[in-house]
LUMLOLUM-527417 format. One line per 8 residues: number of its first residue (from 1); their letters; for each residue y, z negated, x negated of C-alpha. Coordinates in steps of 0.02 Angstrom, whole numbers. Each point is the difference from the previous one (the first is absolute). Last residue first. Example, Ala and Ser with C-alpha at 12.3 -4.5 7.8 and 13.67 -1.06 7.14 Angstrom:
BEGIN
2> sa> -53,-357,-684 | -172,-33,69
//
This chain:
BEGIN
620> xxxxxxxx> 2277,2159,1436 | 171,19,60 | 105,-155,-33 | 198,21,82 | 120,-158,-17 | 142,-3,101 | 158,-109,-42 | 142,9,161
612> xxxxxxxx> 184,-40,-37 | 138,-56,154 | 186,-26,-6 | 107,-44,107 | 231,-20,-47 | 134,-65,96 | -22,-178,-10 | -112,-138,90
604> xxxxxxxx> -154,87,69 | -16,-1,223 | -192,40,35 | 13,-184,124 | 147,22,95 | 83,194,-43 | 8,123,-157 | 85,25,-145
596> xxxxxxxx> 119,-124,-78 | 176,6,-44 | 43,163,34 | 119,164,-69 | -78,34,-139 | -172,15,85 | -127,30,-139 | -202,57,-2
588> xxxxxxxx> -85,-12,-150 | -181,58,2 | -129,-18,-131 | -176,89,-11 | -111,-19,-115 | -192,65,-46 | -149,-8,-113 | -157,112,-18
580> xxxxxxxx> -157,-32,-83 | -162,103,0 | 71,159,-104 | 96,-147,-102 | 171,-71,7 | 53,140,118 | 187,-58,40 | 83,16,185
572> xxxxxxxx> 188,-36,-3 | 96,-23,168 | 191,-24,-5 | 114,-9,158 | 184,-41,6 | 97,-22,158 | 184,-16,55 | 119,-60,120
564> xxxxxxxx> 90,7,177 | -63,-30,143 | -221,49,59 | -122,70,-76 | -186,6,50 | -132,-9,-132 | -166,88,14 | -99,-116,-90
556> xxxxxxxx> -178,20,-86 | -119,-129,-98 | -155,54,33 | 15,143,-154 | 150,-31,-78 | 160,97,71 | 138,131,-43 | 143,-7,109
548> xxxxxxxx> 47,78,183 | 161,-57,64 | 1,-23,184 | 200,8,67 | 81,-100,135 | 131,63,133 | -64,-94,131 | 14,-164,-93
540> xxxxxxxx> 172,15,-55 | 111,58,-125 | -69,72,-125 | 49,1,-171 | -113,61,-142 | -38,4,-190 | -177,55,-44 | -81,-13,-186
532> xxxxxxxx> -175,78,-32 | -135,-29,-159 | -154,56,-23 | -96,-15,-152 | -184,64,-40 | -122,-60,-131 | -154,72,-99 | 26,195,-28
524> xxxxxxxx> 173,-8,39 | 105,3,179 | 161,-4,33 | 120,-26,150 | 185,-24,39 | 77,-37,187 | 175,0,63 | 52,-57,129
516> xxxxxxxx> 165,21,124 | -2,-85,181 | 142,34,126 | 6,-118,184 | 78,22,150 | 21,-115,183 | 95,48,139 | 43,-154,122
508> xxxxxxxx> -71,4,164 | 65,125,147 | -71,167,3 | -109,-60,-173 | 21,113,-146 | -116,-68,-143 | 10,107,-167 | -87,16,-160
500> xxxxxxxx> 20,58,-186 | -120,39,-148 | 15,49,-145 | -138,21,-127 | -39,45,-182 | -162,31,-67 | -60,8,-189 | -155,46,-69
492> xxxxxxxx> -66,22,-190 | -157,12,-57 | 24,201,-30 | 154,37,96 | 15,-44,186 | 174,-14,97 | 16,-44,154 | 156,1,126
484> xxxxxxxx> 11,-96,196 | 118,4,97 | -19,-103,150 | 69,37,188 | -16,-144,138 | 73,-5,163 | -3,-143,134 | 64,46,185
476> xxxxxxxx> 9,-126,130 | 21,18,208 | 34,-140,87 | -70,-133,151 | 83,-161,75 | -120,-147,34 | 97,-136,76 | -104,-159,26
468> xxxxxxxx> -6,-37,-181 | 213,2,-26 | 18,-31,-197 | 5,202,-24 | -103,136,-116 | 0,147,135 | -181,58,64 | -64,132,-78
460> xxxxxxxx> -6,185,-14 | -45,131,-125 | 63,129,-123 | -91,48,-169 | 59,136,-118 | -88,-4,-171 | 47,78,-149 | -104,46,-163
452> xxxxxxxx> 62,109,-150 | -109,51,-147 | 57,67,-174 | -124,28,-134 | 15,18,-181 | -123,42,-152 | -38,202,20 | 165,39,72
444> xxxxxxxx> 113,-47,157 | -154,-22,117 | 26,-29,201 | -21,-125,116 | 43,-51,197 | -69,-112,84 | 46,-28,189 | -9,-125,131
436> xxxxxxxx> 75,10,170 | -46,-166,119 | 57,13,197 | 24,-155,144 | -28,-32,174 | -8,-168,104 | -75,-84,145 | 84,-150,29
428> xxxxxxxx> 28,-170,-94 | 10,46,-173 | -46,-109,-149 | -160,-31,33 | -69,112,114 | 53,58,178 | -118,148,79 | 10,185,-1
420> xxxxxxxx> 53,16,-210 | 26,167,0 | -20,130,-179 | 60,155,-89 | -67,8,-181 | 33,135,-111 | -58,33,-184 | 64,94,-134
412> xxxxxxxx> -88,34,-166 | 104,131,-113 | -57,92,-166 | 164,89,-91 | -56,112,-111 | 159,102,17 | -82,65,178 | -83,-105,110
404> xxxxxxxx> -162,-80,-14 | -32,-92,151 | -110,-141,73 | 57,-19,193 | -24,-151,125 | 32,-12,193 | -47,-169,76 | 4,-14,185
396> xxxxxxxx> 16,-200,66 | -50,-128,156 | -37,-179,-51 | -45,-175,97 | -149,-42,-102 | -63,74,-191 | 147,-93,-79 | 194,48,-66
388> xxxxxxxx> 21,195,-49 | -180,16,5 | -144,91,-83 | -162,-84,63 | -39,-200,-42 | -98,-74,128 | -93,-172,-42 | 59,-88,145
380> xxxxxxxx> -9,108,123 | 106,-23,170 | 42,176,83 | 131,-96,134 | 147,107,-54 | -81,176,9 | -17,97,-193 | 46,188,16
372> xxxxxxxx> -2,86,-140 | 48,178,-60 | -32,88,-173 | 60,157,-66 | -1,76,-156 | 49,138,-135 | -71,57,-157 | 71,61,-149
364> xxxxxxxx> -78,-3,-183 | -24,197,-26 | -103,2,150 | 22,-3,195 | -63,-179,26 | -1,-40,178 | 5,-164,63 | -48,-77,159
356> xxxxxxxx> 9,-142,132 | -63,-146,91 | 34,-146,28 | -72,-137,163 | -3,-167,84 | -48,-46,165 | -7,-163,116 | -160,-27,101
348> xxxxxxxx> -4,-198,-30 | -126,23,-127 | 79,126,-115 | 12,153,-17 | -5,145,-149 | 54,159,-26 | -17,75,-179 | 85,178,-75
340> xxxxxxxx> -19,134,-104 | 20,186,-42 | 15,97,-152 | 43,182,-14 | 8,90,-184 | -195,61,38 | -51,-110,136 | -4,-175,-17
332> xxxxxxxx> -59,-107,122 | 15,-189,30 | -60,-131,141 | 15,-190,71 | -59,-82,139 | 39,-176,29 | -67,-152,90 | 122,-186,1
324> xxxxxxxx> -69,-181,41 | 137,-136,-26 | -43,-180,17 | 69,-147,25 | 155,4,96 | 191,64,2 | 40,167,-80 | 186,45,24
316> xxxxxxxx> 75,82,142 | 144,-137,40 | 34,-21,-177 | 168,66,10 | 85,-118,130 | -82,-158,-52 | -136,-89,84 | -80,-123,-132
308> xxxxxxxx> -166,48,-76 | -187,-18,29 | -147,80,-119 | -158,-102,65 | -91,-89,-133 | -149,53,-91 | 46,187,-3 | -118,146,55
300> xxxxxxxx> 26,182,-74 | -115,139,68 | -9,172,-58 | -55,153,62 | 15,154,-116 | -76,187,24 | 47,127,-124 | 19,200,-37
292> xxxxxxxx> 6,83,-159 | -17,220,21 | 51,119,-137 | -214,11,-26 | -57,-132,81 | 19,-183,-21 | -41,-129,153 | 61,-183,12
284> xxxxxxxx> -63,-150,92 | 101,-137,-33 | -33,-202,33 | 47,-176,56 | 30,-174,-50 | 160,-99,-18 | 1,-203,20 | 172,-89,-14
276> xxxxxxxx> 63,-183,-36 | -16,14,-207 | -116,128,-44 | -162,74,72 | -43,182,-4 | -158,114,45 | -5,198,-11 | -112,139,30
268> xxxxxxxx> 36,173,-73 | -106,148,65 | 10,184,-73 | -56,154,64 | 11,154,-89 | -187,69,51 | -97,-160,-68 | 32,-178,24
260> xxxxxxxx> 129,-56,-122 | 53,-169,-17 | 135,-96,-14 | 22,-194,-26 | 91,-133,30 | -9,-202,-53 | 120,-130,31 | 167,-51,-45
252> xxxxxxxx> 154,141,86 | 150,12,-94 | 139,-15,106 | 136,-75,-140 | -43,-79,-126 | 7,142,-127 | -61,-85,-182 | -146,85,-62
244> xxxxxxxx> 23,146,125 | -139,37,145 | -132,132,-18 | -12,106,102 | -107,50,171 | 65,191,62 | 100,78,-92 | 127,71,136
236> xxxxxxxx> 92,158,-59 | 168,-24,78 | 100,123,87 | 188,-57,-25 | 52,144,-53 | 151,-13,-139 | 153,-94,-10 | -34,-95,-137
228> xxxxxxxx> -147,34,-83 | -173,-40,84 | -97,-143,-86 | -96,-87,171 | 16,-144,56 | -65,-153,-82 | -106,-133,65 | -51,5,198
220> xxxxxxxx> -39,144,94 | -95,25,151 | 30,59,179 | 176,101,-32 | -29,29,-164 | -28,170,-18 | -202,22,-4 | -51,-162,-92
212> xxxxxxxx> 44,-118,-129 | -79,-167,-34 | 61,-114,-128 | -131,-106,-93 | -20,-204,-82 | -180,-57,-11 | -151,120,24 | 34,211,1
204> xxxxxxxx> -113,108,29 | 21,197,-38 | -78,157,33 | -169,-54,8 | -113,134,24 | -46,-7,-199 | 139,-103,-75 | 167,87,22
196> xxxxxxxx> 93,-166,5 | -25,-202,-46 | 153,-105,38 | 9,-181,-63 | 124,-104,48 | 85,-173,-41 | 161,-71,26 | 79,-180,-19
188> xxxxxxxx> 158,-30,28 | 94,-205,-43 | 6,-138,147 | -62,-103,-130 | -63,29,-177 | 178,-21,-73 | 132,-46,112 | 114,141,82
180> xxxxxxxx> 163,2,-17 | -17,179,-105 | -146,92,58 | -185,-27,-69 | -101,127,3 | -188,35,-32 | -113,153,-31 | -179,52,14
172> xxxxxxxx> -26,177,2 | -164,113,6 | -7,202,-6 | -159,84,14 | -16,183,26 | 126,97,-48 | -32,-16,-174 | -52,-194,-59
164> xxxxxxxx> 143,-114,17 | -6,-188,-17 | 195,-87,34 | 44,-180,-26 | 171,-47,49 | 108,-162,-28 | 180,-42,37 | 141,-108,-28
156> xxxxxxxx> 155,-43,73 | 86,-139,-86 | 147,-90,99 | -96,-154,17 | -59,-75,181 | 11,-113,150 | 171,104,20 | 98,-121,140
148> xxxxxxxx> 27,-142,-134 | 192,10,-22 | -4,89,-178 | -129,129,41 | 68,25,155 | 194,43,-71 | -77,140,-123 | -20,-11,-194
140> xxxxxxxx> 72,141,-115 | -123,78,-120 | -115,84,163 | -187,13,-35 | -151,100,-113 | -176,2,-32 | -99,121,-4 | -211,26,-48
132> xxxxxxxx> -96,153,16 | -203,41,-22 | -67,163,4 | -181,25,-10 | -59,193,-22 | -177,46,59 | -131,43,-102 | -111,-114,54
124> xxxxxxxx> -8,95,146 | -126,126,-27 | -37,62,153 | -112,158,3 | 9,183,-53 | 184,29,-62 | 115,133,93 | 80,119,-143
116> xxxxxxxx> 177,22,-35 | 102,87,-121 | 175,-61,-24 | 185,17,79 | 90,-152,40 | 102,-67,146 | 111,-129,21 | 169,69,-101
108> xxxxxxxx> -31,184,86 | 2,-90,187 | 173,45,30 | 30,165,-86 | -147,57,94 | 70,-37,155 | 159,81,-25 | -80,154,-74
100> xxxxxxxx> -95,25,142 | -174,-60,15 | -81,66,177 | -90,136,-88 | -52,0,-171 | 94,84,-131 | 124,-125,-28 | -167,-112,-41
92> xxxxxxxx> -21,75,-161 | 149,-120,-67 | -110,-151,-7 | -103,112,-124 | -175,85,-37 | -29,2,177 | -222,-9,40 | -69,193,53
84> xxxxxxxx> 120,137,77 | -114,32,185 | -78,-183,22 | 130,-63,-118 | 135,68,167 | -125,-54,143 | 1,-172,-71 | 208,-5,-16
76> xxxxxxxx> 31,70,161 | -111,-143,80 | 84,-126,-89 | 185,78,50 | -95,-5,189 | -56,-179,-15 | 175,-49,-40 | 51,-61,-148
68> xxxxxxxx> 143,-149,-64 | -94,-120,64 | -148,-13,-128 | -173,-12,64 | -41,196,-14 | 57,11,-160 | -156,-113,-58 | -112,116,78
60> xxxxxxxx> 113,160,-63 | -37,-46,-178 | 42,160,-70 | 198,-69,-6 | -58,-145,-120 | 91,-151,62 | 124,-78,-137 | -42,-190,-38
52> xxxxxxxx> 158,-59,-69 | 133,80,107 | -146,-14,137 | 8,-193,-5 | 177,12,-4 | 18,116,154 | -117,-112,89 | 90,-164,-38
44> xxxxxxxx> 172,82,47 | -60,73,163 | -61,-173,44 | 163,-97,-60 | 104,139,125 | -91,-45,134 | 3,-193,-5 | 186,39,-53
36> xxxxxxxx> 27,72,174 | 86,176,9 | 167,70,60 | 34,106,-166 | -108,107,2 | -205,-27,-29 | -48,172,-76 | 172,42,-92
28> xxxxxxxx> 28,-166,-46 | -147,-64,-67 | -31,164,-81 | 165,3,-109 | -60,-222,-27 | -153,98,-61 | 66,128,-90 | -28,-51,-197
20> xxxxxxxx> 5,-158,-106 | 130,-8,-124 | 172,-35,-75 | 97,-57,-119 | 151,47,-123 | 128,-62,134 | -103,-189,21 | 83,-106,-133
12> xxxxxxxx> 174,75,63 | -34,-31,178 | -44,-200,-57 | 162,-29,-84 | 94,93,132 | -93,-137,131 | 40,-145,-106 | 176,58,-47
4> xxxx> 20,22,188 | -56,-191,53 | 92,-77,-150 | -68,-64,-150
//
């Protein structure tokens, strides 16, 4: 059967399906679409864990540890049942303020309306256990595996044991083994256990955490936080965390803790050791009325001195041991006015700092401002504030704007001016560039929606050329506008996008690229389908296109597409029992126009990959 009778054969099979519900929506609007897959993969894993496990709305402790609040929504909320009594729907919260419509619309499929009552005592045997089990791979067989260079199998497979009781006690034990990688060795292994809102202590955390204070500019590792695109970068730091079942990347592994001391204080105290690096440190923060206000010094020691060759862009990097880095952070919200911002130094004297505001002036529209200014030779390792490229070498003013204009249509634009003073990678002088991004969305009835999203994004870099002692610079512009059309009915929901790009380079080739997909979805009492077929041609690197598909839990992929071709997705989730729950994914990806995919040892003989994930779901 040929490649396109294969992949018509399999779009026909899926039309009639569909499923799931707006997470992969979610992933996109609250990550974008320039986001790591570690990232993305966490997101995922929470939104499907609350998919299933809905948090009750009157449960404002177990809000309160979510990212997709801030302390002052959670506030509103408790002074709002103080006054109106416990919501009697998701809905209720329009009335509340600091939920717009936007927001509520958002968070409606996680949350859950039901009376609640605090419980004298721990009782936590009755605690939910969730254990999950995938396994999955790649059909077509890559060049290392057949030369020797993959020690190996192509299976990836994965193992995670999760004990919940409220929002107190959550423990995981998981494992991960990647394709190429031999069984037992070499594989991930994770465990944590985070205890929270236990008498004075606020939370304590022993194996695997994130940490996540003020703004980010002395603390943050793991996930950033959920803001739409476009929006305010403020962030709502949660303070210790726990880390994702399978994120390897700078988790801390250790213990932490919080505690509170009286009067709105709160002290966190933290140890790490992994691999080559030591971490320790601690936060003071203080809570008072609109008032949160923080105190972070952290020190990060390495086993081995961090060297590098000289080059031309890395002349301000972090060379050394040991980083040591103090930081005061602060927020206050007054009426529709909120202000915040972090400063922070490290131990060679060199400052970094944001800052900024937004002012919400009802009726769903605000409008902000933020500035930074982060000094070339502010070396932190575990730094992670809002940034165009890294928290070092970075001057930039933000403006942002949530609107609801007339004709229904709701708008979210954002701004970003910003100066690069020193060389990086890529470009070997100090360098400028802008980023425009805008959503715009409007109803056409009771079942469809329409949104449009374009981004404008010129920068500088050196020019592509075989000459490496001649560094020439240019200006580049890369625009992106998607089209984007939903339709809901009953179980039913169907999405179609388009999506094209284009790289202007002053004096490198221009590159373009179109993408068309559609997506089908439906969901019944015990099973859901979701199906989604994208055609595309793009023609070159700079012009590529992310293409957001439903995902297994732990097992998520943002994939990034590149020539000419097409992709079909199908994911099928089946409730065998109310315990038991069982789950595929297949992907077929096809190059007419190639005879094998990819380079030296991930290169597959013919023009076709395909991958399939099982996922096995006991709740108990």
């Amino acid at each position: 059967m040929s490649i396109a009778r294969r992949i018509l054969l399999i779009i026909i099979l899926m039309i009639p399906l569909s499923a799931v519900a707006q997470m992969e929506d979610a992933i996109e609007q609250w990550l974008g679409e320039e986001v790591s897959e570690a990232e993305a993969a966490e997101l995922n894993d929470l939104l499907l864990q609350l998919r299933e496990e809905p948090v009750n709305v009157n449960d404002t402790a177990s809000l309160a540890t979510l990212p997709f609040f801030s302390p002052f929504q959670i506030k509103a909320l408790r002074n709002y049942m103080l006054l109106y009594g416990q919501l009697l729907s998701v809905q209720e919260l329009h009335a509340v303020p600091g939920f717009d419509s936007a927001a509520v619309a958002r968070l409606a499929p996680y949350l859950t309306a039901r009376p609640y009552a605090e419980y004298e005592g721990m009782q936590w045997w009755r605690g939910t256990h969730t254990l999950v089990s995938g396994i999955g791979g790649t059909m077509e067989e890559a060049e290392g595996y057949r030369n020797g260079s993959y020690e190996g199998d192509r299976l990836h497979a994965l193992l995670c044991y999760t004990y919940r009781y409220r929002n107190n006690i959550t423990l995981r034990i998981s494992a991960d083994k990647d394709p190429t990688e031999p069984w037992g060795r070499d594989n991930y292994y994770n465990y944590s256990l985070l205890l929270r809102d236990l008498g004075r202590v606020k939370a304590l955390a022993v194996g695997r955490y994130h940490l996540q204070f003020g703004q980010g500019l002395t603390l943050w590792t793991g996930l950033e936080p959920f803001n739409l695109t476009g929006s305010s970068p403020v962030r709502y730091a949660s303070g210790v965390r726990q880390a994702g079942a399978f994120n390897e990347q700078d988790w801390q592994q250790g213990a932490a803790a919080t505690i509170a001391v009286g009067h709105g204080v709160e002290v966190s105290a933290f140890g790490s050791r992994k691999a080559g690096e030591w971490l320790g440190g601690g936060h003071v923060g203080y809570r008072h009325g609109n008032l949160i206000a923080g105190l972070t010094a952290v020190g990060t020691w390495l086993d081995d001195s961090l060297q590098m060759r000289d080059y031309a862009y890395n002349q301000t990097y972090f060379r050394g041991d040991r980083t040591l880095n103090l930081g005061v952070d602060a927020m206050y919200q007054h009426g529709p006015l909120l202000l915040f911002g972090e400063a922070a130094v490290g131990d060679n004297g060199r400052m970094a700092g944001i800052g900024g505001l937004r002012v919400s002036t009802g009726g769903g529209n605000s409008l902000g401002m933020t500035a930074r200014h982060y000094d070339p030779m502010y070396h932190n390792l575990h730094a992670q504030a809002y940034a165009i490229s890294t928290t070092r070498n970075e001057q930039g003013l933000t403006f942002d704007a949530q609107l609801q204009l007339p004709l229904k249509v709701s708008t979210l634009v954002s701004v970003d001016l910003h100066r690069f003073p020193a060389p990086r990678y890529g470009a070997y002088s100090p360098t400028t560039g802008a980023w425009l991004r805008a959503n715009f969305s409007r109803p056409l009835g009771r079942h469809t929606e329409a949104e449009v999203r374009y981004a404008w994004r010129r920068k500088q870099r050196n020019v592509p050329n075989l000459d490496s002692t001649l560094y020439l610079g240019e200006q580049t512009l890369r625009q992106q506008l998607q089209f984007h059309l939903r339709y809901r009915r009953g179980p039913w929901r169907l999405t179609t996008r388009a999506v094209a790009a284009w790289f202007d380079p002053e004096q490198s080739e221009r590159q373009q690229g179109w993408l068309l997909a559609q997506e089908a979805r439906y969901s019944a009492r015990r099973w859901q389908l979701a199906a989604q077929a994208a055609w595309f041609d793009i023609g070159g690197y700079y012009a590529r296109i992310y293409l957001s598909e439903s995902n297994l839990q732990y097992q998520f992929a943002i994939p990034m597409l590149n020539g000419r071709g097409a992709r079909v997705a199908a994911v099928l989730r089946w409730q065998i029992t109310e315990a038991l729950t069982l789950g595929m994914k297949y992907t077929l990806t096809a190059y007419p126009d190639q005879e094998h995919i990819g380079t030296g040892d991930t290169q597959t003989e013919g023009n076709t990959r395909q991958t399939w994930h099982l996922q096995l779901r006991w709740k108990f």
